[in-house]
C-alpha positions in Angstrom: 19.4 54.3 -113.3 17.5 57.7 -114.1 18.6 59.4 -117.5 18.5 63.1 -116.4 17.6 65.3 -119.9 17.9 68.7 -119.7 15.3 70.6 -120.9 15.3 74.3 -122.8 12.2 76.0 -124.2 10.6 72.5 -125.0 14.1 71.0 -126.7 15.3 67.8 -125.3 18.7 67.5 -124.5 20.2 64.1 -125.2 22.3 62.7 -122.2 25.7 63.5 -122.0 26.5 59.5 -121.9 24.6 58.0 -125.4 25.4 54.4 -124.7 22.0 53.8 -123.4 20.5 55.5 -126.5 22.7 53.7 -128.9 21.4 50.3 -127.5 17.9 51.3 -127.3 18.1 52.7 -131.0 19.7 49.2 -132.6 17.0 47.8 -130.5 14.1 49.4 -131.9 15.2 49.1 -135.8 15.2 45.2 -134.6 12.0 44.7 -133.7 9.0 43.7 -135.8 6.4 44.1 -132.6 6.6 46.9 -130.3 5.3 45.8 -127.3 5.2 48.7 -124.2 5.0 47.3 -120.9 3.7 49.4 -117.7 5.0 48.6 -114.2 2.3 45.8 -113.6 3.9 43.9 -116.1 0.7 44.4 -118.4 2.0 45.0 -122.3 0.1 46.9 -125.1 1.2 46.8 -128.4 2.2 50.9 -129.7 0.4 51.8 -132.6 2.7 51.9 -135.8 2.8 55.6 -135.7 3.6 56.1 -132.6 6.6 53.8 -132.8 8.1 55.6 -135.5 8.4 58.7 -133.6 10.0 57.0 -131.2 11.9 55.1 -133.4 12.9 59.2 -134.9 13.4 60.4 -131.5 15.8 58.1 -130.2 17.8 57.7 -133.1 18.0 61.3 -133.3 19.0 61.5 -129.6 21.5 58.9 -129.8 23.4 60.8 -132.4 23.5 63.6 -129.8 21.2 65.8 -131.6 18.3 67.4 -129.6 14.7 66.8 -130.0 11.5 69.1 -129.7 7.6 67.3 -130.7 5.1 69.7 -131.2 1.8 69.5 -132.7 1.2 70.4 -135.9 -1.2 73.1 -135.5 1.6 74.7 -133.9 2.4 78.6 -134.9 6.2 79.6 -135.2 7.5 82.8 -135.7 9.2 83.4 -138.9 12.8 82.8 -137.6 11.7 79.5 -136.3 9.6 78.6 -139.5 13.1 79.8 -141.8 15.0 77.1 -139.2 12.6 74.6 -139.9 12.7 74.8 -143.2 16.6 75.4 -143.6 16.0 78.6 -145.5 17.4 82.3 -144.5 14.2 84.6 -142.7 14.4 86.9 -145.9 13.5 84.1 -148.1 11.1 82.5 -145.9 9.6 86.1 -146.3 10.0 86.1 -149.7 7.5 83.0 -149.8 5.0 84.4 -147.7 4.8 87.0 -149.8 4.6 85.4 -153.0 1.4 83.4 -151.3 3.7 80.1 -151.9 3.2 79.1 -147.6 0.2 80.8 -145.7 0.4 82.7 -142.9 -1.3 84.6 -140.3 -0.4 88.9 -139.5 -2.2 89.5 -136.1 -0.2 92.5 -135.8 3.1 93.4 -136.8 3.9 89.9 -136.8 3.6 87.2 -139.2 3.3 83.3 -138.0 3.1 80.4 -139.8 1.4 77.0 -138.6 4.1 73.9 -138.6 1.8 71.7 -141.0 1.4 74.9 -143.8 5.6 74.0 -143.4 5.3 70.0 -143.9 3.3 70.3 -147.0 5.1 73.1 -148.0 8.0 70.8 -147.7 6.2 67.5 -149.0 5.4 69.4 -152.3 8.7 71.1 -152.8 10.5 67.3 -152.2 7.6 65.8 -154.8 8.7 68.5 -157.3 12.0 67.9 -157.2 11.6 64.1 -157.0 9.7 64.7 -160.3 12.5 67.0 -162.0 14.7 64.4 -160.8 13.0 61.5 -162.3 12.6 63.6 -165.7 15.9 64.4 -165.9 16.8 60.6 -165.5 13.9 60.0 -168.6 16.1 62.0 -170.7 19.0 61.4 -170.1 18.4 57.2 -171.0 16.5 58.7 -174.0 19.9 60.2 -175.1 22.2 57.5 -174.2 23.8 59.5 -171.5 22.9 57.4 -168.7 22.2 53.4 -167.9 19.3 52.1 -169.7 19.0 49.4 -167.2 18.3 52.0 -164.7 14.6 53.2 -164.4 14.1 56.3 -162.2 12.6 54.0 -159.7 15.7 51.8 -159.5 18.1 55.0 -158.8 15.5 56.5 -156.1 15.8 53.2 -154.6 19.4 52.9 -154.8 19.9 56.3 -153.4 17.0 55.6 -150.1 19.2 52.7 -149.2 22.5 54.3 -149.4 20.9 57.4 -147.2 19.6 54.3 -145.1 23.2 53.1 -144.6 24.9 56.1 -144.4 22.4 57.2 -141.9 22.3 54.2 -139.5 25.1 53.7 -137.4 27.8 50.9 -137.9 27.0 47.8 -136.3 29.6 45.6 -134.5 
């Protein structure tokens, strides 16, 4: 049975029936070796990276959320590079301006290329990862929080409860 996608400005559209995407989803977080077979039968083993996109893409899909891959030498627009990012376009601007993400001005136009936005992103989460563990530091120091707990120990604790809040409920 053909799963018909429909497909918008290069955005995926998850099926309107998910029960094939669910299964293949609880399928791929179960397996150790992904193995791809062709239609002779012949198998080749994906590389790791390339099964965790898939492994992003369908779990993504099977919680009905759409899905668009694009290089990352891609240029967006500001509106799209303020969507990626989850900021307004005035303060995506705003961060051009202050030279805190590059970007290109052709003309009247400014674009910004999709891997200036991941390690834009990459540093800002390291930052606050930082300030987080800091804060943590100090608050043991004062007695204010669980000197059991290193900051390693509550970043771990908090990956696996985004882990399980994040995966859907097995049967």
């Amino acid at each position: 049975m053909a799963v018909e996608a429909e497909l918008s400005d290069d955005v995926v559209m998850p099926p309107s029936d998910l029960r094939q995407l669910v299964a293949l989803d609880h399928l791929l977080h179960e397996t150790t070796a992904p193995v791809l077979t062709g239609v002779d039968g012949e198998g080749t083993i994906l590389p790791v990276e390339v099964y965790h996109v898939l492994v992003d893409v369908v779990s993504a899909m099977a919680k009905g959320q759409a899905i668009s891959v694009v290089p990352t030498n891609q240029r967006l627009t500001t509106r799209e590079a303020a969507d990626f990012l989850g900021v307004s376009r005035p303060t995506l601007v705003r961060l051009l301006e202050a030279g805190n993400i590059p970007y290109e001005q052709p003309s009247r136009h400014r674009y910004v290329f999709l891997s200036d936005l991941v390690a834009y992103k990459q540093t800002r989460r390291h930052k606050r990862r930082s300030t987080l563990a800091e804060m943590t530091r100090e608050a043991a120091a004062m007695g204010l929080y669980g000197s059991a707990e290193t900051p390693e120990q509550v970043a771990a604790a908090l990956k696996q409860a985004r882990r399980e809040l994040s995966s859907p409920a097995k049967p």
